[in-house]
C-alpha positions as CSV (number, residue, x, y, z in Angstrom):
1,X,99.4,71.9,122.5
2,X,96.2,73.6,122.2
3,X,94.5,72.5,125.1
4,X,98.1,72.6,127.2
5,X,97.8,76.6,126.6
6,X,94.2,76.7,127.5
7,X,94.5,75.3,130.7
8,X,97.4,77.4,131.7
9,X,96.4,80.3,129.7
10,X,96.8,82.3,132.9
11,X,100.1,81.6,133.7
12,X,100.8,81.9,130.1
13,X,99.1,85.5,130.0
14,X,101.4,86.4,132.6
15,X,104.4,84.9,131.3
16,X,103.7,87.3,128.4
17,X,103.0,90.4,130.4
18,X,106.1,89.8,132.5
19,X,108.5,89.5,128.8
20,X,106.3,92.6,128.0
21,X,107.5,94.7,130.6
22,X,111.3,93.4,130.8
23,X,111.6,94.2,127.3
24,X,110.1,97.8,127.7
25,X,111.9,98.2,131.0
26,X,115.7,96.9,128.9
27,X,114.2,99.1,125.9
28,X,113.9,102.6,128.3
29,X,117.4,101.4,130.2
30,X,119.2,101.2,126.7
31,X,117.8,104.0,125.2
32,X,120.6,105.3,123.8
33,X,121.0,102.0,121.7
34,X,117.9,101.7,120.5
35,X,118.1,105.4,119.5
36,X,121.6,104.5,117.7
37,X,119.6,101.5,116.0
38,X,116.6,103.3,115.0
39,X,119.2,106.2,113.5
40,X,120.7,104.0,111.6
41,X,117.4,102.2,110.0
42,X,115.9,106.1,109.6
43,X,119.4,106.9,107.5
44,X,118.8,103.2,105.5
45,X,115.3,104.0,104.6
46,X,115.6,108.1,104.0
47,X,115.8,107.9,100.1
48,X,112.7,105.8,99.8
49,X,110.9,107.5,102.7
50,X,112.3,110.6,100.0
51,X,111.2,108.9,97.1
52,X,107.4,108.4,98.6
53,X,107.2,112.0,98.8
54,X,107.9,112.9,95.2
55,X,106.2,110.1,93.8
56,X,103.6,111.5,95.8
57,X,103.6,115.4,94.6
58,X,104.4,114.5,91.1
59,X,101.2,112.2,90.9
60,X,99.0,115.0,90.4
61,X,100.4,116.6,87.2
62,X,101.2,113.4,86.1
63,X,97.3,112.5,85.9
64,X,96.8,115.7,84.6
65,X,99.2,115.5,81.9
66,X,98.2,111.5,80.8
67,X,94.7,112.7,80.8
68,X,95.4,115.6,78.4
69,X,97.2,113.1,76.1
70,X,94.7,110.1,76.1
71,X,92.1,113.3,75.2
72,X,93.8,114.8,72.6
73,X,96.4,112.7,71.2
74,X,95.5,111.0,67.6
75,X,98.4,108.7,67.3
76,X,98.0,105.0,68.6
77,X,101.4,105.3,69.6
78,X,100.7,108.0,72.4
79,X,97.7,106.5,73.7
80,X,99.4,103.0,73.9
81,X,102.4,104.7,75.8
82,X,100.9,108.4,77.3
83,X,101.6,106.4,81.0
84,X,105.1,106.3,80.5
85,X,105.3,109.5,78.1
86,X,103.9,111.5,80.9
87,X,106.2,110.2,84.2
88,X,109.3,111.2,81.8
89,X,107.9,114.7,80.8
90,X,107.0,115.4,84.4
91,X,110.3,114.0,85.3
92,X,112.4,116.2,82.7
93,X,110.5,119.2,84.3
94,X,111.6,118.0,87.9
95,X,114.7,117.8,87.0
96,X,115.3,121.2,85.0
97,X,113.8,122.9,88.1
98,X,115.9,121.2,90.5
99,X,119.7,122.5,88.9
100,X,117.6,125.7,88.0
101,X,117.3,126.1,91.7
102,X,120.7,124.8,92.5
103,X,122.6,126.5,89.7
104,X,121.2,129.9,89.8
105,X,118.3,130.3,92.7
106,X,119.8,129.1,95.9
107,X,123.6,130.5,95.1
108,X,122.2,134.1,95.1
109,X,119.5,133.5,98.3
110,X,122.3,132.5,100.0
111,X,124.5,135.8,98.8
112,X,121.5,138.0,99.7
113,X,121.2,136.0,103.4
114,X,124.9,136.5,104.2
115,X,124.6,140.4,102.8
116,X,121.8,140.7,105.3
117,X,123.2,138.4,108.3
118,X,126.3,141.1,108.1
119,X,124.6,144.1,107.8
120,X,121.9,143.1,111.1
121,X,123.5,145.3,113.0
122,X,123.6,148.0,111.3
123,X,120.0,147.5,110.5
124,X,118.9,147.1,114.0
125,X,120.5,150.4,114.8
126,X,118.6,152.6,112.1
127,X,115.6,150.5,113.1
128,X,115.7,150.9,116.8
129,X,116.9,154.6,116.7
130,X,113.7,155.5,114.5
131,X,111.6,154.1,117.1
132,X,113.4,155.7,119.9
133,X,112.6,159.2,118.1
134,X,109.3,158.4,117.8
135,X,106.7,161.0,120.1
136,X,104.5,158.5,120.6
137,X,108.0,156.3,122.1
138,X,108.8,159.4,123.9
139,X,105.3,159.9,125.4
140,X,104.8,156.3,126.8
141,X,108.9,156.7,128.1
142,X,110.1,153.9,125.7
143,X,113.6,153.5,125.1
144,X,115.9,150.8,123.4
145,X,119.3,150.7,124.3
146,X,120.8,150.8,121.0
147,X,124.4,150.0,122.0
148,X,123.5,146.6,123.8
149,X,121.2,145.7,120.6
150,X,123.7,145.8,118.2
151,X,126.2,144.4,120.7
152,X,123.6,141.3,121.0
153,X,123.6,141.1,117.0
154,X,127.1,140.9,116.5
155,X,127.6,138.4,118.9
156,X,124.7,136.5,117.0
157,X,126.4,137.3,113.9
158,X,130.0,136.0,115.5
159,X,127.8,132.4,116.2
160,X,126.9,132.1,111.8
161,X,129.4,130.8,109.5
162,X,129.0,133.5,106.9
163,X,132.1,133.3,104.8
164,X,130.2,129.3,104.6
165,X,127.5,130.9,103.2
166,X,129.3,133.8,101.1
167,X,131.6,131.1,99.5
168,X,128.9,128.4,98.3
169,X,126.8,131.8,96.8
170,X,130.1,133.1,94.8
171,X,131.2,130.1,93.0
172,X,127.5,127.9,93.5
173,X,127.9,124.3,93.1
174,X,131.3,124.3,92.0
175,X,132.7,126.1,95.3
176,X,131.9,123.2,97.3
177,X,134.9,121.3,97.7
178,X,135.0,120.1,100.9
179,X,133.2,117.3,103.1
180,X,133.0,115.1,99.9
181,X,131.8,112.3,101.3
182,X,129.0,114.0,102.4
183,X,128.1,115.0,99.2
184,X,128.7,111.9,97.6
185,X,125.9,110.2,100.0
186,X,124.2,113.0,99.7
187,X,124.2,112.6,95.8
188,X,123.7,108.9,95.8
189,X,120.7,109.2,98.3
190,X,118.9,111.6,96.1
191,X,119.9,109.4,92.4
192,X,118.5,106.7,94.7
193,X,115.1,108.7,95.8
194,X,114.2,109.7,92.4
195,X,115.2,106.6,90.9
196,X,112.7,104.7,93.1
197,X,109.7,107.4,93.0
198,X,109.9,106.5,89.3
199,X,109.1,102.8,89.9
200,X,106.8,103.7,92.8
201,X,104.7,106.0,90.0
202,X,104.9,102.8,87.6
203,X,103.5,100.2,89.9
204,X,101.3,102.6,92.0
205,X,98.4,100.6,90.3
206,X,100.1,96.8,91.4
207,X,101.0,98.4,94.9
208,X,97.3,99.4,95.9
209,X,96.3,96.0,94.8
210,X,98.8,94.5,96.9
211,X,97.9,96.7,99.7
212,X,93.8,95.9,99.4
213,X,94.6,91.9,99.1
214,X,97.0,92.3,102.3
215,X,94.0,94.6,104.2
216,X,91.2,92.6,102.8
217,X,92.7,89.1,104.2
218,X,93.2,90.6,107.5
219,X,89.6,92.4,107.7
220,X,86.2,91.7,106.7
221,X,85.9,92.1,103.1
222,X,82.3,94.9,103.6
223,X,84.8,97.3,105.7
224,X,87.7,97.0,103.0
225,X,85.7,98.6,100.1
226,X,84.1,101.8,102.7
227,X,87.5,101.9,103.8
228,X,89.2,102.4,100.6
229,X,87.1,104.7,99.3
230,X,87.0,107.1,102.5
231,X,90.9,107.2,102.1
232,X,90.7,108.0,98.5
233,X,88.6,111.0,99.3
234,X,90.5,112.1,102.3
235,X,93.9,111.7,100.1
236,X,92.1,114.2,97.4
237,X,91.1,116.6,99.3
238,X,94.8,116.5,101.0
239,X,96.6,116.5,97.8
240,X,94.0,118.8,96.2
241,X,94.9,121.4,99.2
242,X,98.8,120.7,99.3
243,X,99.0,121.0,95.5
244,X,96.7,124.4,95.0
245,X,98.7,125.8,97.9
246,X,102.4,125.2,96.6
247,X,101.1,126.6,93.1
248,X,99.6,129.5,94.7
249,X,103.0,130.4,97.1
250,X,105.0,129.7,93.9
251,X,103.3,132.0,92.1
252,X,103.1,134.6,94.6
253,X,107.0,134.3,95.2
254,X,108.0,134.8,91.6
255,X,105.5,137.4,90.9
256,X,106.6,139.4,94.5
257,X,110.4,139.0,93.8
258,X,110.0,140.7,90.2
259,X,107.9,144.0,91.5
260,X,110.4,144.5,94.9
261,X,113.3,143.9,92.5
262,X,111.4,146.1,89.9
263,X,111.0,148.8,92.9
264,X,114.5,148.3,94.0
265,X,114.4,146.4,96.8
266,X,117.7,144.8,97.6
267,X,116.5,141.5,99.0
268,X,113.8,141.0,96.6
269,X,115.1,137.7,96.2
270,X,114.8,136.9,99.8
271,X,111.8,138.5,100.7
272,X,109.9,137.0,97.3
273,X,110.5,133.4,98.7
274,X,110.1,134.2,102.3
275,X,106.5,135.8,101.3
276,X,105.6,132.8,99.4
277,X,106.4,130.0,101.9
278,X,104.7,132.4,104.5
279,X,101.2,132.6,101.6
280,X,101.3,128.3,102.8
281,X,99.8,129.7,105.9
282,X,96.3,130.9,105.3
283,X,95.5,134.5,106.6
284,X,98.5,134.8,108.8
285,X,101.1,134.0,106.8
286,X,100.5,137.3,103.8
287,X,99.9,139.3,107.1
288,X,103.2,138.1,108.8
289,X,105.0,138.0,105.4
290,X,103.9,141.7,104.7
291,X,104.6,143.3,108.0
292,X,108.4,141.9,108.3
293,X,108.8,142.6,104.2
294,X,107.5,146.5,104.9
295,X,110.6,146.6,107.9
296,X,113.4,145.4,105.9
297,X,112.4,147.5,103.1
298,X,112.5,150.3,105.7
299,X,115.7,149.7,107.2
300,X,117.4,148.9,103.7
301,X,115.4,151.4,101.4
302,X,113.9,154.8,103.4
303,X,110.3,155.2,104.7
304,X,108.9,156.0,100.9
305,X,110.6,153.0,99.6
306,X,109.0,151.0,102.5
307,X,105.5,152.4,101.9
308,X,105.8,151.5,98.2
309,X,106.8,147.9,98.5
310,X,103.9,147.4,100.8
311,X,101.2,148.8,98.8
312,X,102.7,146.5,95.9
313,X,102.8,143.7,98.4
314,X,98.7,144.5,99.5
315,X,97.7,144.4,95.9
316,X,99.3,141.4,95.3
317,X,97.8,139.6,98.5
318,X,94.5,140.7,97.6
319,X,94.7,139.4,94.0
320,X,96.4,136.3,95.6
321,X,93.0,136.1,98.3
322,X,90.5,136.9,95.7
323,X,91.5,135.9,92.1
324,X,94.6,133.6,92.2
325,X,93.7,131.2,95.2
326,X,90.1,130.9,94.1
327,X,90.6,129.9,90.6
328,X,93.7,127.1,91.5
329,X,91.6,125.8,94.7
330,X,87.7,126.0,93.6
331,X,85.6,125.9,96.5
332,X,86.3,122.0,97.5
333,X,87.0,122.6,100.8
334,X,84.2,124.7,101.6
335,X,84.9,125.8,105.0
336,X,84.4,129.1,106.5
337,X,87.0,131.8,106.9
338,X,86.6,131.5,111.1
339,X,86.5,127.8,111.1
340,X,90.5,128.6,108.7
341,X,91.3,130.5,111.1
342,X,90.4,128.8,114.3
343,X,92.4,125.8,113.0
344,X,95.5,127.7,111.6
345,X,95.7,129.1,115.4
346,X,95.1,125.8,117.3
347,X,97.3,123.6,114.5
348,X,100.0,125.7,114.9
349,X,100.0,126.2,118.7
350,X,100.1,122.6,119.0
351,X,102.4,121.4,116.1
352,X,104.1,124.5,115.5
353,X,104.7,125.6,111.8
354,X,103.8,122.0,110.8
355,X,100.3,122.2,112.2
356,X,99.7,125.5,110.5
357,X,100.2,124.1,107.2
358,X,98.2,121.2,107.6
359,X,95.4,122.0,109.8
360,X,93.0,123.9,107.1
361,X,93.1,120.3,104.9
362,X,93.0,117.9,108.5
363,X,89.8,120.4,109.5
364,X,88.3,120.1,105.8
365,X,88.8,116.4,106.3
366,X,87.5,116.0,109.5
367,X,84.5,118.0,108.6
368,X,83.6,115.8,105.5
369,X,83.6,112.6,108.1
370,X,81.8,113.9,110.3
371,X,79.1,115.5,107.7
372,X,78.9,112.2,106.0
373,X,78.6,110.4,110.0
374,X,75.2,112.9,110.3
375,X,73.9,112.0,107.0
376,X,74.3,107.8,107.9
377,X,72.6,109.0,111.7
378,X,70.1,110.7,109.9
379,X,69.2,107.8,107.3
380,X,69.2,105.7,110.0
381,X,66.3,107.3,112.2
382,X,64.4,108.0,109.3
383,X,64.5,104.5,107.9
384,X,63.8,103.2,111.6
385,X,60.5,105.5,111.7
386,X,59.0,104.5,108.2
387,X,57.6,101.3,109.3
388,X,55.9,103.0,112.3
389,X,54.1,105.7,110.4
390,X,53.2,103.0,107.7
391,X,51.6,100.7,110.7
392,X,49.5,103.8,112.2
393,X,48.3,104.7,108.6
394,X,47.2,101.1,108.4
């Protein structure tokens, strides 16, 4: 058989090419199936693709809290078992957060977003009739028409199911009583996610092993090892960024929702989590997040009310910058403000909102590869000079 396909292995070659392209020419002429298909398998595998991403947040306070327990526990009991005591404390505190947010949380974002989807028009109107008083407006011989604005918002408005929004915020999870099959997948699919990132966390050790055995008999064994331990490095420094940042924008959104509710701002709620998914984004994000927080505070609140909330909001990015950010992150990443913001720009011109959130740890990563490529280069030359200099000493 062996020799039959070596003496054809032209014909055979283009046999396969020919299979090659009939399949990829059926695949484009059915696309609409194999979209259908591919739906269907992304819908199948959701919960675990789900379950992979909590497994995979949750691994970092996890270690943390096993490694505080084998330190400082005495008992032989909580050594033996601080694995398994620590996945169901992180667990319990997933959990708790989760109907936190559903309970209380998202009911009253969504009342404060359907109070503020109503009132756009009105908003727009005060906003766009300050500027149109302006001098400086008048003197450059700019002019909104104010009638056509607010007609354009209440047509947007017309478009946004807000009694949808209104009911699920008055009466929270108990208000939804319709599309239960929905949220009956829904509800299995997430029983199903978190129920499998718990085993995922429990084997993670027997699944790299199986991984490495699987790579390691299809590669040569010297390239497996390198290879393993550049991934471990680049998943630190990617979790290590993810993980800072997320503690950082939590913190910044429950500390900036207390002062604007303090000052008597009346979306403090919404404008505390919209400034702390914004603090993800590195320098552009508090700057965005400030500018559109000192607006709505002026449209809802008066100029002084305005000019208070965003001198609270200034102090609070600067301790975020210089105190907060610092002490969570360390200096890991070591990269310079202009190389941050260089990739921040270009990541998110490219992948949009996506690409601003991970281009600062892709850079960082990209960097360390590269730095560690220059060190093997340099090594390299120098070893390959040694003998040469040793020779014309001789």
């Amino acid at each position: 058989m062996i020799s039959f396909i070596k003496k054809y292995s032209k014909w055979v070659t283009i046999f396969i090419l020919g299979v090659a392209l009939i399949a990829v020419y059926k695949t484009f002429d059915s696309f609409h199936v194999v979209k259908t298909i591919a739906g269907v398998v992304l819908k199948a595998i959701m919960p675990f693709i789900s379950a992979f991403v909590i497994a995979y947040l949750l691994s970092i306070p996890l270690k943390k809290i096993d490694s505080f327990i084998q330190k400082h526990a005495k008992g032989k009991f909580l050594l033996k078992h601080s694995y398994a005591i620590s996945i169901a404390v992180v667990y319990l505190v997933f959990i708790m957060i989760v109907i936190a947010a559903l309970s209380f949380i998202i009911p009253a974002l969504f009342k404060s977003l359907a109070d503020m989807i109503m009132n756009l028009p009105a908003y727009a109107e005060i906003f766009f009739n300050y500027i149109n008083n302006l001098e400086a407006a008048k003197i450059v011989g700019l002019h909104f028409d104010v009638n056509a604005i607010e007609k354009s918002f209440t047509n947007l408005i017309s478009s946004i199911d807000t009694k949808a929004l209104s009911k699920f915020a008055q009466g929270g999870l108990t208000s939804v009583t319709s599309g239960v099959a929905t949220i009956a997948s829904t509800t299995l699919n997430s029983f199903i996610a978190i129920i499998a990132s718990i085993y995922m966390l429990i084997d993670k050790d027997r699944i790299k092993r199986g991984i490495k055995r699987v790579v390691a008999a299809m590669s040569k064994s010297e390239k497996v090892e390198s290879g393993f331990e550049q991934f471990a490095r680049i998943n630190e420094i990617f979790t290590q960024y993810i993980y800072s940042r997320l503690i950082c924008c939590s913190i910044m959104a429950i500390v900036c929702t207390i002062i604007l509710a303090l000052l008597g701002e009346k979306y403090a709620l919404v404008l505390g989590i919209f400034i702390g998914v914004m603090d993800l984004i590195p320098y552009f994000g508090s700057i965005i997040a400030t500018v559109a927080s000192a607006i709505i505070a002026a449209i809802s609140g008066g100029a002084l009310h305005a000019v208070w909330c965003t001198i609270a909001l200034f102090i609070m990015q600067q301790i975020d910058g210089n105190v907060i950010a610092p002490r969570v992150m360390g200096d890991r990443l070591d990269i310079r403000p202009l190389t941050i913001i260089v990739a921040v720009s270009v990541g998110g011109a490219i992948f949009g909102f996506v690409g601003m959130l991970i281009s600062v740890p892709v850079v960082a990563i990209i960097r360390v590869m590269f730095v560690e490529y220059i060190h093997a280069r340099e090594k390299k030359q120098l070893q390959a000079t040694e003998p040469t200099e040793t020779a014309e000493g001789e």
